[in-house]
Backbone bond lengths (Angstrom), bond angles and torsions (degrees), N, CA, C in turn:
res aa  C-N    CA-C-N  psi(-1)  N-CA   C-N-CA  omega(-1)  CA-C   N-CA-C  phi
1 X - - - 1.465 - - 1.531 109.33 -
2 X 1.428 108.75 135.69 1.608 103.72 -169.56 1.727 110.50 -95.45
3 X 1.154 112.00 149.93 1.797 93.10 -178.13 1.621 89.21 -129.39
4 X 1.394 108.07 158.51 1.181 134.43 -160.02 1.558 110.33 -92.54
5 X 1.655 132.41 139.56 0.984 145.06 -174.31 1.586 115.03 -118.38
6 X 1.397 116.81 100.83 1.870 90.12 163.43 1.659 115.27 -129.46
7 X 1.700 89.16 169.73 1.589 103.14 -172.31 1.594 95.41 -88.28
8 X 1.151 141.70 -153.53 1.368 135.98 -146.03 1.748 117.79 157.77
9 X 1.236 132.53 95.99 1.303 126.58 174.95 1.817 97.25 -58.35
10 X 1.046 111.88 129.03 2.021 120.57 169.15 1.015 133.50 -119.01
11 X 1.294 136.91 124.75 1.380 125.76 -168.84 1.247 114.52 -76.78
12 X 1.510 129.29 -34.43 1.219 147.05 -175.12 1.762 110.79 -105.47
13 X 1.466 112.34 135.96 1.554 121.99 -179.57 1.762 100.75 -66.01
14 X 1.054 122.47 91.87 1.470 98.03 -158.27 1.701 94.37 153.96
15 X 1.615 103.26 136.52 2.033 92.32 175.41 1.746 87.25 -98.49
16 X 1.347 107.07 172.33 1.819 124.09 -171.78 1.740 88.85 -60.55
17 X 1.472 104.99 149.27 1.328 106.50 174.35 1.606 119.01 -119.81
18 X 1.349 124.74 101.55 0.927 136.41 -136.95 1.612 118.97 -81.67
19 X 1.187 106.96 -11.98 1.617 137.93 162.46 2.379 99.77 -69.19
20 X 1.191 108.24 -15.93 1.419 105.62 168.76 1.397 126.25 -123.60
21 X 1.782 95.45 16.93 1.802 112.79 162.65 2.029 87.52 80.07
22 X 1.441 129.53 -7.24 1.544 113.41 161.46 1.241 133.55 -57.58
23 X 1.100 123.58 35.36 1.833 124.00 -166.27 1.521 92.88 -125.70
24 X 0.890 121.69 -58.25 2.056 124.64 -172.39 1.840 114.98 -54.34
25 X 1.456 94.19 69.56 1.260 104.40 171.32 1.764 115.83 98.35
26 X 1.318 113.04 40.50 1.075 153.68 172.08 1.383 123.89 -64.20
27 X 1.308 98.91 -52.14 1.276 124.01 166.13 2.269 144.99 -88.39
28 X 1.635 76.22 -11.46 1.211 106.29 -161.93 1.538 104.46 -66.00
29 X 1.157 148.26 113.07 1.445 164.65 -159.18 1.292 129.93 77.80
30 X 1.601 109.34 -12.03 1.479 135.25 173.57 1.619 109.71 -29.34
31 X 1.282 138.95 166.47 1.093 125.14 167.48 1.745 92.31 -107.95
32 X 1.523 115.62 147.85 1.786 118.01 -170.93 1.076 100.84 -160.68
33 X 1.319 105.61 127.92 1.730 114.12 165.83 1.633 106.42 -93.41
34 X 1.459 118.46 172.78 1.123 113.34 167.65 1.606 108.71 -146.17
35 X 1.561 117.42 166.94 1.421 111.49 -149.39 1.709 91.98 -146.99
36 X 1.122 117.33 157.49 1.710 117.99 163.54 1.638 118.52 -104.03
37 X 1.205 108.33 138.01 1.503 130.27 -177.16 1.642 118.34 61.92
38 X 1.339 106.69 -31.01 1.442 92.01 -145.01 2.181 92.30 -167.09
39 X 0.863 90.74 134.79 1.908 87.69 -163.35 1.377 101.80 -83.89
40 X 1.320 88.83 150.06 1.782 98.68 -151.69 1.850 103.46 -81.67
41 X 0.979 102.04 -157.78 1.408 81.31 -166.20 1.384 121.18 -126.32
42 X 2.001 108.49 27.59 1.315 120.43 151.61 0.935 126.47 -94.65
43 X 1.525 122.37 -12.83 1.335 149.55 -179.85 1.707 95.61 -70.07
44 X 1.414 110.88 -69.78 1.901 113.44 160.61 1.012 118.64 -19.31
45 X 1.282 126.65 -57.12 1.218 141.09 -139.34 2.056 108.26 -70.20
46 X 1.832 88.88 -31.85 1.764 97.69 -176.34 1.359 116.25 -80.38
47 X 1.813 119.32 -4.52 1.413 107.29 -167.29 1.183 88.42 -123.73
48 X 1.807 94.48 -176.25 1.500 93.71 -168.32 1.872 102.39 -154.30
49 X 1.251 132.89 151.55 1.939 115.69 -166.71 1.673 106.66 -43.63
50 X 1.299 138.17 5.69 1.331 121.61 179.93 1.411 115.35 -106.58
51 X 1.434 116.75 -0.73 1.268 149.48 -170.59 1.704 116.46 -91.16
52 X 1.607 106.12 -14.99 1.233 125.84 -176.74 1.550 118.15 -65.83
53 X 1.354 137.10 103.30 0.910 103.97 -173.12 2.142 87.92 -131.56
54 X 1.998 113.87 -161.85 1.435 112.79 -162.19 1.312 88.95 -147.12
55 X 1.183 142.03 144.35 1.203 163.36 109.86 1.851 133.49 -65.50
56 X 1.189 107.66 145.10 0.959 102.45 166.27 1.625 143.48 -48.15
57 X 1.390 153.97 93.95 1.925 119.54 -154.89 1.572 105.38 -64.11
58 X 1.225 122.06 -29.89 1.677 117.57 -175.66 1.711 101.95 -61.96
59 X 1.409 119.83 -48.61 1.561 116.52 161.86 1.342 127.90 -35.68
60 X 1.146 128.56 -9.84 1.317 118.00 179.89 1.650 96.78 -94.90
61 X 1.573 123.33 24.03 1.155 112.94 152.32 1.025 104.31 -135.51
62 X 1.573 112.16 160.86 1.829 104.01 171.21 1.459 127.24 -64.93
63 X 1.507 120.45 168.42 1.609 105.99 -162.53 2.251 87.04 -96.26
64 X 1.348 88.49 131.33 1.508 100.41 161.27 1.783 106.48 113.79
65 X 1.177 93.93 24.56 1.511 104.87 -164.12 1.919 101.82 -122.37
66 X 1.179 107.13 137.34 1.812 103.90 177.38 1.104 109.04 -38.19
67 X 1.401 113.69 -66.00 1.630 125.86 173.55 1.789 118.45 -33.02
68 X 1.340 120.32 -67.77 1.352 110.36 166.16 1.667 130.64 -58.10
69 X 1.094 109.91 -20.93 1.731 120.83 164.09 1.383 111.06 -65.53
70 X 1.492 113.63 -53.41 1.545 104.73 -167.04 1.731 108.76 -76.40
71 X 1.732 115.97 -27.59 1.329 110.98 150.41 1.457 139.45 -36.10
72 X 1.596 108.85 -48.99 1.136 129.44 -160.11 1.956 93.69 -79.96
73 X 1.307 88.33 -53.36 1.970 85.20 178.02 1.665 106.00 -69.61
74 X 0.816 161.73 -9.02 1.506 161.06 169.41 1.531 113.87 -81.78
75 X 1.627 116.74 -46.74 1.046 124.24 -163.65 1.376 121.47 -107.98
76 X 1.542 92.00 -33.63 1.885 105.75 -179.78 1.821 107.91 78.65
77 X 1.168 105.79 -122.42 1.489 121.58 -179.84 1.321 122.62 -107.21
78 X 1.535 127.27 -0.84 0.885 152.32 167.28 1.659 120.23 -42.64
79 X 1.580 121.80 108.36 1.222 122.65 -164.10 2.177 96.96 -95.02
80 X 1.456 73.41 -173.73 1.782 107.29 168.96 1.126 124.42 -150.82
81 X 1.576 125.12 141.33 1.179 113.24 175.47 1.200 116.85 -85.20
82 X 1.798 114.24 159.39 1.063 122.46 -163.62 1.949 108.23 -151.19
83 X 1.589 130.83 142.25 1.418 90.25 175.32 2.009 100.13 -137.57
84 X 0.890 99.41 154.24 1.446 138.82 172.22 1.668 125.34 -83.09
85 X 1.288 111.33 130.96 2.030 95.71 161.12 2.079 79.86 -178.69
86 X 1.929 84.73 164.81 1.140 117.00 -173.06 1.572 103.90 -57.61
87 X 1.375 124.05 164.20 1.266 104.59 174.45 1.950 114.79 -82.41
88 X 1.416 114.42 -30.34 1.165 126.74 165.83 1.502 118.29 -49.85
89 X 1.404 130.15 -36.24 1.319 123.94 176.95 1.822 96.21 -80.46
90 X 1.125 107.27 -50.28 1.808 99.46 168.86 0.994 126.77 -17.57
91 X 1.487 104.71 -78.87 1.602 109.15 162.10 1.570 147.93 -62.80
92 X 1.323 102.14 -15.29 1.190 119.01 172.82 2.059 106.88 -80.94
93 X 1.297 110.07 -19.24 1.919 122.66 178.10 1.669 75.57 -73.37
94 X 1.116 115.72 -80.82 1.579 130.41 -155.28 1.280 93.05 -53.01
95 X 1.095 163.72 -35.06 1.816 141.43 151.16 1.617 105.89 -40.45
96 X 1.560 90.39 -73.68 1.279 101.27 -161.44 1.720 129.35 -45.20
97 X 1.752 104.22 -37.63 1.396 112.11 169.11 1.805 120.94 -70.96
98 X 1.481 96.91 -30.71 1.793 95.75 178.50 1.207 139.32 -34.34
99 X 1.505 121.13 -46.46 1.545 115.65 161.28 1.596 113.63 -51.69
100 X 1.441 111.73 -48.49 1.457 106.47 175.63 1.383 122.06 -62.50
101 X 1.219 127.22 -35.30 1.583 118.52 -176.39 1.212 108.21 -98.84
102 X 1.093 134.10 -28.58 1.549 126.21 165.20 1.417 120.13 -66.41
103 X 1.304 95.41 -28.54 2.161 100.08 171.38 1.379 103.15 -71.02
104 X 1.327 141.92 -42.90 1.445 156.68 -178.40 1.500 107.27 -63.62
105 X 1.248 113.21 -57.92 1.872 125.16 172.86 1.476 101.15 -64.75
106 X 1.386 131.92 -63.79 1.836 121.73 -148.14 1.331 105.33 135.26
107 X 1.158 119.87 129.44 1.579 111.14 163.42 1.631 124.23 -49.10
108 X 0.941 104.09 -30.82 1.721 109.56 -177.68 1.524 113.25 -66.06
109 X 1.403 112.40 -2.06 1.317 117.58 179.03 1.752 108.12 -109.53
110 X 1.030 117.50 15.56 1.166 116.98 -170.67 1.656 106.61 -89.95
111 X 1.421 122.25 -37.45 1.741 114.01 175.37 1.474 114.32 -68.40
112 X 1.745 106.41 2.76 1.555 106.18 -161.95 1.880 80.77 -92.08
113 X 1.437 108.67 -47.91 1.432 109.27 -172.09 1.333 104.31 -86.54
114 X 1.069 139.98 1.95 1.703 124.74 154.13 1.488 118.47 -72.54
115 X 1.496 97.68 -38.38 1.565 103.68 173.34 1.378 121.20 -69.23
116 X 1.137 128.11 -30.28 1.518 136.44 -151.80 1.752 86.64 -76.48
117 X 2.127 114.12 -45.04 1.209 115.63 -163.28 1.603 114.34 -63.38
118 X 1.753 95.23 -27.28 1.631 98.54 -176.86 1.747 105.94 -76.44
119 X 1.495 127.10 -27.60 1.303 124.62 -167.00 2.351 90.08 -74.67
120 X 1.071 109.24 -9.82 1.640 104.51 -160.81 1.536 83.71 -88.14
121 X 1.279 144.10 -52.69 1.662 166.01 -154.17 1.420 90.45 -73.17
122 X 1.272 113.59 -65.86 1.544 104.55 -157.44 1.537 123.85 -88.00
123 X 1.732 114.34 -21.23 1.260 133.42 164.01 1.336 148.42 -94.01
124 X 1.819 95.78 -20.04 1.431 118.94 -172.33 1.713 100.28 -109.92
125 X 1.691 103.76 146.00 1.557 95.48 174.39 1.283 93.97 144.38
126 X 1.486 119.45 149.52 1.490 122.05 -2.04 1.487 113.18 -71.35
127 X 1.670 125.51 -16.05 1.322 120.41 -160.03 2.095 77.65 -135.39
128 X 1.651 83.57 154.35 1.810 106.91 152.29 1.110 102.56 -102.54
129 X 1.671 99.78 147.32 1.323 103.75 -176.87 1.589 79.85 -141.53
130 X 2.187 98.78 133.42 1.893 103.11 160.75 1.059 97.53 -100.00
131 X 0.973 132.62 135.96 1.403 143.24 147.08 1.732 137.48 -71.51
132 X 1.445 121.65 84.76 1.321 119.46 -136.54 1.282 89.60 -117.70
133 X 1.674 152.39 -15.78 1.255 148.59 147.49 1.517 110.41 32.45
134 X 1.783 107.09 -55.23 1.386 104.46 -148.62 1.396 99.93 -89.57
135 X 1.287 126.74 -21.83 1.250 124.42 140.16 1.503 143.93 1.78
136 X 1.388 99.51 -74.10 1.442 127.34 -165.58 1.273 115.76 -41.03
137 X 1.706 106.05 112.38 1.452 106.18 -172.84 1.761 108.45 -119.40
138 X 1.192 101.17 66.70 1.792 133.45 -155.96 1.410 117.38 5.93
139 X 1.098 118.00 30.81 1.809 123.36 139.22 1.648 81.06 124.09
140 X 0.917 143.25 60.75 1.494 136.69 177.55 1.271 99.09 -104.97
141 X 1.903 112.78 -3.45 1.776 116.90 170.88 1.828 108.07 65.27
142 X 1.342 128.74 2.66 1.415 118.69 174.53 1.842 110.52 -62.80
143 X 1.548 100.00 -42.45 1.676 122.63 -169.64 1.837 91.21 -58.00
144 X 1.514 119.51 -50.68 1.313 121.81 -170.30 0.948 113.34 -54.13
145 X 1.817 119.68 -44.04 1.079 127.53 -146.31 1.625 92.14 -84.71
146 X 1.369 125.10 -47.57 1.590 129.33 177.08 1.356 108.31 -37.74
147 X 1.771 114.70 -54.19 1.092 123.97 177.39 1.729 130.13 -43.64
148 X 1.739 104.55 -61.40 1.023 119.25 170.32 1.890 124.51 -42.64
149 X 1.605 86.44 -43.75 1.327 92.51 -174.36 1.927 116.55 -73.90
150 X 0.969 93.82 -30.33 1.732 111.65 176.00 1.858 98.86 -58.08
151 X 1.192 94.16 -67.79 1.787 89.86 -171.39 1.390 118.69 -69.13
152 X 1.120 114.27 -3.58 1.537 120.91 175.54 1.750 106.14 -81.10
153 X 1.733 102.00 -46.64 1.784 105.33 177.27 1.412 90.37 -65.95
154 X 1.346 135.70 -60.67 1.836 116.91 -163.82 1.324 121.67 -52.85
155 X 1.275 130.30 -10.71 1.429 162.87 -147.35 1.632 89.11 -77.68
156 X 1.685 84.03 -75.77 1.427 113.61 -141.64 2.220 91.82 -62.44
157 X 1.271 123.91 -25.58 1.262 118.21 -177.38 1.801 109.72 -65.38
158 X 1.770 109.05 -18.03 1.944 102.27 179.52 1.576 97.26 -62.78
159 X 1.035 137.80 -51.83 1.474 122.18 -175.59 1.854 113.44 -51.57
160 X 1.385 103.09 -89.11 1.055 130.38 177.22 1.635 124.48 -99.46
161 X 1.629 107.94 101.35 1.551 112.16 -170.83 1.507 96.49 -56.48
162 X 0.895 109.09 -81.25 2.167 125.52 164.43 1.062 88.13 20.15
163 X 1.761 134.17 -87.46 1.111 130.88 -131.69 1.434 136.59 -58.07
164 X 1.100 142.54 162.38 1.156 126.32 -175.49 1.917 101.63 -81.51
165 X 1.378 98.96 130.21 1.535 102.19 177.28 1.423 109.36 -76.70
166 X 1.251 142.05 -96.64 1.691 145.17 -155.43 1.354 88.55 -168.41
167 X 1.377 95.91 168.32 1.527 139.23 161.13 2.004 98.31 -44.19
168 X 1.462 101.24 -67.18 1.328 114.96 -173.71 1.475 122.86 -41.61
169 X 1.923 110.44 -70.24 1.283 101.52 156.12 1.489 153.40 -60.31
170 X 1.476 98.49 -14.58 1.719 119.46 159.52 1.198 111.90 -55.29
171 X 1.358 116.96 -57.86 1.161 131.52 172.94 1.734 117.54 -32.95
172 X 1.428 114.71 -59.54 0.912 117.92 -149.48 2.134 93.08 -84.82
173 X 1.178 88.83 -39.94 1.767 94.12 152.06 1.404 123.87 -24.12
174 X 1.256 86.16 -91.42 1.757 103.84 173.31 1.663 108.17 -33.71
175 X 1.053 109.68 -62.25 1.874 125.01 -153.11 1.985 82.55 -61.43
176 X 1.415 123.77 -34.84 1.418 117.11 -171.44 1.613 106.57 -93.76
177 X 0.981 138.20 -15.76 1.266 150.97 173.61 1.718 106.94 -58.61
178 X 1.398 106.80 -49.66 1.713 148.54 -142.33 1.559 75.11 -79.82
179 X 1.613 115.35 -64.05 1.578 111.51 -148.01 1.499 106.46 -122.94
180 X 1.469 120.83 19.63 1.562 112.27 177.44 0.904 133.40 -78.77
181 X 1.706 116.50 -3.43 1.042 120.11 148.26 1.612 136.11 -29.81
182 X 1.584 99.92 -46.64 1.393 120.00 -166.13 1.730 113.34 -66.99
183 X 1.416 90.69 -46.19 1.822 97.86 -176.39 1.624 106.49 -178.84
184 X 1.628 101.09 80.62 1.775 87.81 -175.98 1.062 124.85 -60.28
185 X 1.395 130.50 -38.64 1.561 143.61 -163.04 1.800 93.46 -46.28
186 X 1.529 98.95 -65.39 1.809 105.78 -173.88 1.830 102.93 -71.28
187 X 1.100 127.30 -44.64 1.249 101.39 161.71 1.241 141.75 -44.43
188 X 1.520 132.89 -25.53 1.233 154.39 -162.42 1.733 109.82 -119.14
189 X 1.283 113.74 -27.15 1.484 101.40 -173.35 1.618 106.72 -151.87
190 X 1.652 120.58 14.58 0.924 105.53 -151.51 1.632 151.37 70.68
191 X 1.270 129.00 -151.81 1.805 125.33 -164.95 1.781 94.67 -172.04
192 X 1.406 116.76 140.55 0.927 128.57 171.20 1.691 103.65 -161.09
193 X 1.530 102.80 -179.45 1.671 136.97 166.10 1.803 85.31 -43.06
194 X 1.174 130.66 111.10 1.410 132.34 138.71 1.351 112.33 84.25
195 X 1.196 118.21 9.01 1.262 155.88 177.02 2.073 130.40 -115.88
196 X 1.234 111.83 71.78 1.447 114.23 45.70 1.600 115.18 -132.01
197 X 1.129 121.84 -170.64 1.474 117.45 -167.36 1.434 119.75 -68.33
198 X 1.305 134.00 -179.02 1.193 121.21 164.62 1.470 116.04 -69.62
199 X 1.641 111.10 -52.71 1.355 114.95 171.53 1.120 118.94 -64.26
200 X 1.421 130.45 -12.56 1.719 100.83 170.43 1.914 112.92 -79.93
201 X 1.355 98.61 -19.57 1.511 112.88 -168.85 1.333 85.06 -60.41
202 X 1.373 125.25 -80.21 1.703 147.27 -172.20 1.779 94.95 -30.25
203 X 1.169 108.31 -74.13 1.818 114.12 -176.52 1.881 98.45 -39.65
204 X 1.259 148.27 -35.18 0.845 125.03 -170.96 0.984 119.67 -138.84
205 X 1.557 111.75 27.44 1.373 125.39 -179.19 2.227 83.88 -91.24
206 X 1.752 108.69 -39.34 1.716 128.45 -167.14 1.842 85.79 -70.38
207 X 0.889 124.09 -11.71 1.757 115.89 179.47 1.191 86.77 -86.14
208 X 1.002 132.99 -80.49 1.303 145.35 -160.88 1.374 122.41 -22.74
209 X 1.580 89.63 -73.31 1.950 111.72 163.01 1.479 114.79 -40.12
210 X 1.349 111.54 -25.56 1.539 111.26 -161.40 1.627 104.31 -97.76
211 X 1.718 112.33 -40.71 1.396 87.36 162.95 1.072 139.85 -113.75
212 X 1.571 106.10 34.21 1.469 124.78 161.90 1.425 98.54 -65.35
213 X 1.312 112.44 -58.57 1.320 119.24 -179.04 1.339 119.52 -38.24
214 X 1.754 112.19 -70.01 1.316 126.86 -168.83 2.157 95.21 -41.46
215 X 1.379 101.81 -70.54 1.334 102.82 161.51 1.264 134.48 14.55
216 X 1.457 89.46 -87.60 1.688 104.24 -162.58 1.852 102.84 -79.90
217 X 1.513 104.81 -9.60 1.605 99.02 176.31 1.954 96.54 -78.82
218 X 1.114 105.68 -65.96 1.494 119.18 159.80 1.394 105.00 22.09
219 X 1.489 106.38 -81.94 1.525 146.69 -144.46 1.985 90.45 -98.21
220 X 0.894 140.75 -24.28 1.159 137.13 -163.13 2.000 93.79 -111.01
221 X 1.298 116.42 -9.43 1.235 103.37 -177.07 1.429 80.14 -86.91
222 X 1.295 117.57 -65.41 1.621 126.96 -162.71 1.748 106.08 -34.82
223 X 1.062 110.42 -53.37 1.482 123.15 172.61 1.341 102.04 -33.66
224 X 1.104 106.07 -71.94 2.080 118.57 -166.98 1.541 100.19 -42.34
225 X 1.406 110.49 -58.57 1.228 122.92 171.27 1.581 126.35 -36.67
226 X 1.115 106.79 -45.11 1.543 113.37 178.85 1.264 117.26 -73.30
227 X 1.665 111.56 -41.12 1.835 120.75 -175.00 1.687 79.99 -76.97
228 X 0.961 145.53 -36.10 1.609 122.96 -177.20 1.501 120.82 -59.95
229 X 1.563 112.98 -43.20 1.213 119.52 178.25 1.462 125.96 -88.29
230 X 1.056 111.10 -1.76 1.973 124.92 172.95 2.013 82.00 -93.89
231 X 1.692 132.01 -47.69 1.204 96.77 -161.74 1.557 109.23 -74.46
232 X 1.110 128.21 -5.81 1.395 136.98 -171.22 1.082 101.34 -88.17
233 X 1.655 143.75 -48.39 1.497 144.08 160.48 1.701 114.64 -37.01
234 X 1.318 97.76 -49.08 1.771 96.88 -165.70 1.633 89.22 -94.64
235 X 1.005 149.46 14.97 1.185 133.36 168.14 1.531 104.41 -116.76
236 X 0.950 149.76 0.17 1.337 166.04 89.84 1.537 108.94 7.59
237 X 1.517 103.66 -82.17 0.834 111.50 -175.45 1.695 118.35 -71.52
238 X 1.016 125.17 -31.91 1.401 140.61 172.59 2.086 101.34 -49.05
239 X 1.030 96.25 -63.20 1.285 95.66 173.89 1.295 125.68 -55.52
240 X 1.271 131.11 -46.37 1.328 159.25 175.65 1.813 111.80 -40.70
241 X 1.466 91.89 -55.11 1.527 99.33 163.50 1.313 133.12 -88.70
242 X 1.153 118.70 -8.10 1.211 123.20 165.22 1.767 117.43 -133.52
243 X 0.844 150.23 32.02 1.444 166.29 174.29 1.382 92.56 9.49
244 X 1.449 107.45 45.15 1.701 104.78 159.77 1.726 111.38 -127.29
245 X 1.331 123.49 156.05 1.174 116.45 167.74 1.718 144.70 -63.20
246 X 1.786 90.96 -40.76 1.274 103.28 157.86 1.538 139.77 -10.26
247 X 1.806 97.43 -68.96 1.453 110.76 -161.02 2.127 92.08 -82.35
248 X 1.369 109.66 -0.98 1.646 100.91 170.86 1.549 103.05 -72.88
249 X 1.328 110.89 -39.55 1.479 115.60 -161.86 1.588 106.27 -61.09
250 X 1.502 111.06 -48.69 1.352 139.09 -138.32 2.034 87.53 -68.29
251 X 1.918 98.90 -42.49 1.451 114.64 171.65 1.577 126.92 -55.95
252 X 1.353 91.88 -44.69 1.572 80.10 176.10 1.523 114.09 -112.64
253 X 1.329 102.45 46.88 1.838 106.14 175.41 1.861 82.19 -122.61
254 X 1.268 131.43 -24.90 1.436 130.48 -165.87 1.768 77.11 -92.11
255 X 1.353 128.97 -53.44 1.802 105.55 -178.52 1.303 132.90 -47.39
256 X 1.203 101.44 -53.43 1.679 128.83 151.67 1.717 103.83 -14.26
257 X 1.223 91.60 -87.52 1.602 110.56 -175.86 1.708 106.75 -34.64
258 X 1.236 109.98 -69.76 1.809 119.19 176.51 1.380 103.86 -33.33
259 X 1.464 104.06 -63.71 1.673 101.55 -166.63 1.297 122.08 -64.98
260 X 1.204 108.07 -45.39 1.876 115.79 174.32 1.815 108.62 -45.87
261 X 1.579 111.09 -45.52 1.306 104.30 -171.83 1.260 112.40 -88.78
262 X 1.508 111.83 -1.34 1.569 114.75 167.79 1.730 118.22 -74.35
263 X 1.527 110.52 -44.29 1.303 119.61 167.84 1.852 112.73 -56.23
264 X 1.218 96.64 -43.19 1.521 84.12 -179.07 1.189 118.80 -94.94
265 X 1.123 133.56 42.69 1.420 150.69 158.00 1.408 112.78 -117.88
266 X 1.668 111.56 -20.91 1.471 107.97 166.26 1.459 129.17 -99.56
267 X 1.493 108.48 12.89 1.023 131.55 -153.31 2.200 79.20 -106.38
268 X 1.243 85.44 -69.67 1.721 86.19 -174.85 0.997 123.40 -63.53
269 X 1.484 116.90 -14.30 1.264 117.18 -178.18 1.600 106.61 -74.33
């Protein structure tokens, strides 16, 4: 079962604390993207280990409410991590990491991460807020420890982009490499209200088309190639066993046949 992640424009360094009735509409006009399982890894890219902060899990409801009771009896006092930062240090990570994660991603991903920095500038503020709630694996600190270790590898790219980051941010590389096919924009930064643009959708919806395309010519030369060299094998051999011409013909009028009804089955299809 997948659980849901979002980013969050915040007024306060800090998520609403729900033990002071701040959660009931907290969120309500905010600008928020949202992400699956696990925050993608432009969203990473703005914090940094000092950014770490814990909440209560019964807090993510207000106090006096069914919802915060049945928290409070399940969970007790038991936090989660969660992280926070100014919007200016945000953007100032998101300069600073760009040669490194765009050298790691591809250049072709770079208007996706120029844009993402202008949607953080113009929508987000005064604070980012991740929202990791759904997370919460009641303070057993494994989630922290993932955490910790992640912002420590994004860290290490403000000096030196070059460097080799971690296991963690490779990771999160790899895992987008693996599936960007599917939908980079939400792989990479999430989905929100106006977010993402039309033109970035359009810009890489026209990549797409193009090497689907390149592709399927690709694969259709190789094809040609193959029915050429099976008719040259069996006509080879056709001859070989019988040192007549005939049974060459007989071969490539039966190739003929295959291929023609192969095209027109891909034709309708």
């Amino acid at each position: 079962m997948s659980v849901r992640l979002y980013l969050d424009s915040a007024l306060e360094p800090r998520t609403p604390d729900g033990s002071a009735g701040e959660r009931a509409g907290s969120f309500d006009g905010a600008m928020e993207l949202e992400a699956k399982n696990w925050p993608p890894l432009l969203w990473w890219a703005m914090f940094g280990p000092g950014d770490l902060m814990e909440a209560r899990i019964a807090d993510t409801e207000d106090a006096g409410t069914e919802e915060h009771a049945e928290l409070l009896s399940e969970w007790g006092d038991a936090t989660y991590p969660y992280l926070v930062v100014d919007q200016r240090t945000a953007l100032s990570r998101l300069h600073a990491r760009r040669q490194g994660l765009v050298g790691r991603l591809g250049e072709r991903y770079s208007p996706l991460y120029d844009e993402f920095a202008g949607l953080i500038e113009a929508r987000f503020g005064p604070y980012v807020l991740l929202r990791t709630e759904a997370l919460a694996d009641g303070g057993d600190g494994g989630i922290r420890l993932l955490f910790e270790e992640t912002l420590s590898e994004m860290e290490r790219l403000d000096a030196d982009p070059t460097t080799t980051a971690g296991r963690r941010v490779d990771g999160l590389i790899s895992d987008f490499q693996r599936w960007q096919h599917m939908d980079p924009v939400w792989l990479l930064a999430g989905a929100g209200d106006g977010w993402p643009s039309a033109a970035l959708r359009e810009h890489f919806a026209a990549n797409s088309g193009r090497r689907s395309s390149s592709g399927g010519s690709g694969r259709s030369t190789a094809v040609g190639w193959l029915w050429g060299v099976l008719f040259v094998v069996c006509a080879i051999g056709a001859y070989w066993l019988t040192e007549h011409v005939w049974p060459v013909v007989t071969v490539g009028a039966v190739l003929a046949v295959v291929v023609v009804a192969r095209f027109v089955r891909q034709r309708q299809g």
